[in-house]
C-alpha positions as CSV (number, residue, x, y, z in Angstrom):
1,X,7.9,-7.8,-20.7
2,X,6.7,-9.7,-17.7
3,X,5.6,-7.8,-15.3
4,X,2.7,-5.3,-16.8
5,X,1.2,-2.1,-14.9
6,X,-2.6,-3.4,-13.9
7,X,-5.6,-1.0,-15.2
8,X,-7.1,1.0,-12.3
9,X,-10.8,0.0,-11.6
10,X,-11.8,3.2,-11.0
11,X,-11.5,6.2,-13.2
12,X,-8.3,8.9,-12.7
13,X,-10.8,11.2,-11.2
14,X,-13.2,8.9,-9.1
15,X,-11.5,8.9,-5.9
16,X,-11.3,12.9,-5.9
17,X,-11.3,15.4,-3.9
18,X,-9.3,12.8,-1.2
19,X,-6.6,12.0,-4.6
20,X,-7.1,14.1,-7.4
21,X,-6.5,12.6,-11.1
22,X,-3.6,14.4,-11.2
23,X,-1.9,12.9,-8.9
24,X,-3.0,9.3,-9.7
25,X,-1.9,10.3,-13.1
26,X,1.5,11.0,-12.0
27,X,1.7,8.4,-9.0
28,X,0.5,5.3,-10.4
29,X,0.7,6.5,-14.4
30,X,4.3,7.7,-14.5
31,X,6.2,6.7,-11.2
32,X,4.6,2.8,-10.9
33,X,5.1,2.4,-14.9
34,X,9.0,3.6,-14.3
35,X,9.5,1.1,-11.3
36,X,7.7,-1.6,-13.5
37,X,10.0,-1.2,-16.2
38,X,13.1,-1.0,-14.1
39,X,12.0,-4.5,-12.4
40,X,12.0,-5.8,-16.3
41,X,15.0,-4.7,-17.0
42,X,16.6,-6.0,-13.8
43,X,15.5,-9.3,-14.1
44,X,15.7,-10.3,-17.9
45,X,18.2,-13.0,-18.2
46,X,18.5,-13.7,-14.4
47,X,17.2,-16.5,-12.2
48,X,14.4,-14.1,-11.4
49,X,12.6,-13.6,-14.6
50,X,10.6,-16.9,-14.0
51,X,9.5,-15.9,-10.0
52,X,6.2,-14.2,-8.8
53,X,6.3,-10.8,-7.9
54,X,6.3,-11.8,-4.2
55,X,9.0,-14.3,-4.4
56,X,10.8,-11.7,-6.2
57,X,10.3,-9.3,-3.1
58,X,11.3,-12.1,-0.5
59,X,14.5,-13.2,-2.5
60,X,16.0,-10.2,-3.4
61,X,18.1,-7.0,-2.5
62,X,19.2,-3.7,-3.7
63,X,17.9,-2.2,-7.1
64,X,16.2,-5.4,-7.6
65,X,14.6,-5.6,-4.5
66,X,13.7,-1.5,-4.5
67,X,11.9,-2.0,-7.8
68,X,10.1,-5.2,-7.2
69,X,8.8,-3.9,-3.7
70,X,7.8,-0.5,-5.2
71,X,6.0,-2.0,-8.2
72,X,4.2,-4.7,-5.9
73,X,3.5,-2.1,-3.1
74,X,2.2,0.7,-5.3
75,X,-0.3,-2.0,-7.3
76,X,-1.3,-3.3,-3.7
77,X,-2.6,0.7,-2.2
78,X,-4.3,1.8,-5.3
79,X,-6.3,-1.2,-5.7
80,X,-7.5,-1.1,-2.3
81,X,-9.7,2.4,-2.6
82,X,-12.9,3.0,-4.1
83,X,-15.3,5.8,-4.9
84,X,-18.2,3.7,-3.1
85,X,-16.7,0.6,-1.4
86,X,-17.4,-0.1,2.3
87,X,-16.1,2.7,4.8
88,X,-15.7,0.4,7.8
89,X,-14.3,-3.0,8.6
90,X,-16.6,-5.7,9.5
91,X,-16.3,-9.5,10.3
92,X,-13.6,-11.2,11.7
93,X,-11.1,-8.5,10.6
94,X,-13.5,-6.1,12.4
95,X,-13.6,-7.9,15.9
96,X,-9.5,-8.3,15.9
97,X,-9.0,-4.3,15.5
98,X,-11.3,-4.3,18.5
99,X,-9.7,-6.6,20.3
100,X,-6.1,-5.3,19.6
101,X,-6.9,-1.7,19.5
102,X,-9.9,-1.0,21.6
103,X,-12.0,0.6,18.4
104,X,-11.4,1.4,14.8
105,X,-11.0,4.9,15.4
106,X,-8.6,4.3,17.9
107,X,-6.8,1.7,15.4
108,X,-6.8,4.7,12.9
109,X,-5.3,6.9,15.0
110,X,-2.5,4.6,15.8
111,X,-2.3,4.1,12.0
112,X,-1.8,7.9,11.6
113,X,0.4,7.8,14.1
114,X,2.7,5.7,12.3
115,X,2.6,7.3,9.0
116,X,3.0,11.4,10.6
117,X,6.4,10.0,12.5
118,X,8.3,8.0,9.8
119,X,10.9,9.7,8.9
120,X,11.5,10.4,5.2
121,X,10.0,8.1,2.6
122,X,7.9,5.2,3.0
123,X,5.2,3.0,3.8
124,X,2.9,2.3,7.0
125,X,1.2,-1.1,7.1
126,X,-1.3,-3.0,8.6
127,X,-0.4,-6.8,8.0
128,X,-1.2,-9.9,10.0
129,X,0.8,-12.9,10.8
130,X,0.5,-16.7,10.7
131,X,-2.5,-16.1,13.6
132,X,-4.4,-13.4,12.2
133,X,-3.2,-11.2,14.6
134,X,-2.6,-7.8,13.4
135,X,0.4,-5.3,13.9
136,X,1.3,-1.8,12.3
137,X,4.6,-1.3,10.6
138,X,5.9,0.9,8.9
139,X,8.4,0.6,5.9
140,X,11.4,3.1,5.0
141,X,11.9,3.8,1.3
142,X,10.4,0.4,-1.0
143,X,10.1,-1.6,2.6
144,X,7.5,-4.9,2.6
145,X,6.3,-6.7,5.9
146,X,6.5,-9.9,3.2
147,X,10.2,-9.5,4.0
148,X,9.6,-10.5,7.8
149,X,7.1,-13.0,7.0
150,X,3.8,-11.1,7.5
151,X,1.0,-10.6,5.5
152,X,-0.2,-6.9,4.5
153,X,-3.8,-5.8,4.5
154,X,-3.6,-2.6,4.0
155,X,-1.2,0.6,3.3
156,X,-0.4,4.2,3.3
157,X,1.8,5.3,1.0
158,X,4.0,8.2,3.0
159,X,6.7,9.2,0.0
160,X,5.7,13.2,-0.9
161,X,5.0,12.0,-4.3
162,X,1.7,10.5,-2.6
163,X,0.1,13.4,-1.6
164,X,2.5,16.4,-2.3
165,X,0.3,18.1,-5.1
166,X,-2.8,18.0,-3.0
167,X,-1.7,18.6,0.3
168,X,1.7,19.6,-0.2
169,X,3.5,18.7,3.2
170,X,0.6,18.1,5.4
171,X,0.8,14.6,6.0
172,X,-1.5,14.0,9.0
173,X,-4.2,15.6,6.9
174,X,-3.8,13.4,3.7
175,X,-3.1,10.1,5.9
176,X,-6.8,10.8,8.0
177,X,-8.8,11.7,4.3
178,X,-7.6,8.3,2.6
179,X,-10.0,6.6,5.7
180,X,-12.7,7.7,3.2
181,X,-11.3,6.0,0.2
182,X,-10.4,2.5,1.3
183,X,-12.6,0.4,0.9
184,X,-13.2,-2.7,3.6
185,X,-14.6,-5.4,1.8
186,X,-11.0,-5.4,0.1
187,X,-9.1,-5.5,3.7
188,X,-11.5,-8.1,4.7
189,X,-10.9,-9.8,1.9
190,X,-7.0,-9.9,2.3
191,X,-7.6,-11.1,5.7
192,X,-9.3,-13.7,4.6
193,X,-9.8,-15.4,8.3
């Protein structure tokens, strides 16, 4: 196989009571493990098996494309929470929010926003493009902002499986207690300006 399921830095019950173990265990232990096993089987014996992930995601549709995304996309918003990291931007990445948005908190709110009115299943993103500037997106079903050229920072995952066994359907509650999970330093990071 080529494509392996990453370990978790953080323990199943570290990042409770905003996710409980349970839900990681299901989330990221049974539903990321089927869609990386699905992307192996899809691209064994094609021109894909030798691409990144990411090249995967940019190149391809359908199944393919759906299990790629979803694999890539579920790795990218577990690993960017922690039990202890920083609770606030800071730096450059800090100073464009500002600039964009007005203040975090008003950023946040937009970033709820986003995720409370998608319809259905999905994703909202923050991402930045060639610039640094920002903008919020957000993704139906396994949707990328890699597809339109943009770079992600960070993500909500919106799909009931996300938050359904700890907050059942309140959505706007679950999207505004993840704030306290994500931890900055790795936004910043993916920023990177």
């Amino acid at each position: 196989m080529k494509f392996t399921k990453p370990r978790l830095p953080y323990s199943l019950s570290d990042l409770e009571p905003v996710i409980s173990a349970t839900t990681i265990d299901f989330h990221y232990g049974k539903h990321e493990q089927a869609y990386i096993d699905n992307l192996n089987r899809l691209i064994d014996g094609t021109e894909y098996q030798d691409m990144a992930l990411e090249a995967i995601i940019r190149n391809s549709e359908g199944a393919l494309f759906n299990n790629a995304s979803q694999a890539w996309n579920h790795i990218f918003y577990f690993f960017q929470f922690s039990p202890s990291g920083f609770k606030g931007p800071g730096g450059k990445l800090a100073e464009q929010i500002i600039s964009q948005f007005g203040s975090v908190e008003e950023f946040k709110s937009k970033f709820e926003e986003a995720g409370v009115s998608l319809f259905g299943s999905g994703w909202v993103w923050l991402s930045a493009d060639e610039s640094g500037k920002l903008c919020i997106t957000q993704g139906g079903n396994a949707g990328n902002p890699m597809k339109e050229g943009l770079r992600p920072l960070l993500v909500f995952d919106v799909w009931e499986h996300a938050y359904y066994l700890d907050y059942q359907n309140r959505r706007a509650e679950y999207l505004k207690k993840l704030w306290d999970i994500v931890d900055w330093e790795v936004i910043e990071e993916r920023y990177g300006l």
